[in-house]
C-alpha positions in Angstrom: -47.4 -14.4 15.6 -47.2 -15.6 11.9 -49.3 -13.7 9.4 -51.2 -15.3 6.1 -51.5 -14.4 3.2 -55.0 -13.7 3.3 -54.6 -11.7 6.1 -51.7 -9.8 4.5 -53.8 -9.1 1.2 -56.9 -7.8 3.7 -54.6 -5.1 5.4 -53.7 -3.8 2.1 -56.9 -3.6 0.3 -57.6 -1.9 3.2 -54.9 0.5 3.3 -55.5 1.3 -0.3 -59.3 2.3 0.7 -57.5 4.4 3.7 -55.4 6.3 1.5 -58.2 6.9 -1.1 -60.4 8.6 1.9 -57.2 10.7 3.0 -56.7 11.9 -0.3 -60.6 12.5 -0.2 -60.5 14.6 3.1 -57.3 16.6 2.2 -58.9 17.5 -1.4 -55.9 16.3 -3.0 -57.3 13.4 -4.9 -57.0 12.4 -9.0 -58.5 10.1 -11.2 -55.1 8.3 -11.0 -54.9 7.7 -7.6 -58.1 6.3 -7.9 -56.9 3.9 -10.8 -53.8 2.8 -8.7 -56.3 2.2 -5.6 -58.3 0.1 -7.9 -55.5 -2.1 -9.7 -54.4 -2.5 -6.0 -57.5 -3.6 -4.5 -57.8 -5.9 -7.2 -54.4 -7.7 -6.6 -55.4 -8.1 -3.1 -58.4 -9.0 -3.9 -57.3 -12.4 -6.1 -55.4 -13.8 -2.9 -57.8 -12.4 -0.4 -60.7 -14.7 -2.4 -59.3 -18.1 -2.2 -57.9 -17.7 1.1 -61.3 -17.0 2.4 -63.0 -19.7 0.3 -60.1 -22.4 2.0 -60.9 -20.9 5.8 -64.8 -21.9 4.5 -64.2 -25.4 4.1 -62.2 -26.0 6.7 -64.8 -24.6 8.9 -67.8 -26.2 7.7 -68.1 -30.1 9.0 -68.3 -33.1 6.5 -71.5 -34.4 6.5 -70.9 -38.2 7.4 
């Protein structure tokens, strides 16, 4: 089963947010993790965006 990109870029934002709630729970989190989850996030976040805006329109009919 091939993968996208979009769904690739989901997992990790995903993972980041996972490993910013373990680091949470164990009471071993720092501001920098916190940095690094964001910058992360955001990487993901610029190829989750179109990906998701593409699925739209190719889900949405033309009206003709």
């Amino acid at each position: 089963m091939e993968s996208s990109l979009g769904n690739d870029s989901q997992r990790l934002a995903g993972l980041s947010t996972a490993a910013i709630a373990l680091g949470l729970a164990t009471n071993h989190l720092e501001i920098w993790h916190i940095y690094l989850a964001v910058g992360l996030s955001s990487t993901f976040s610029a190829f989750q965006q179109p990906a998701y805006s593409a699925a739209i329109t190719l889900l949405v009919p033309l009206n003709t």
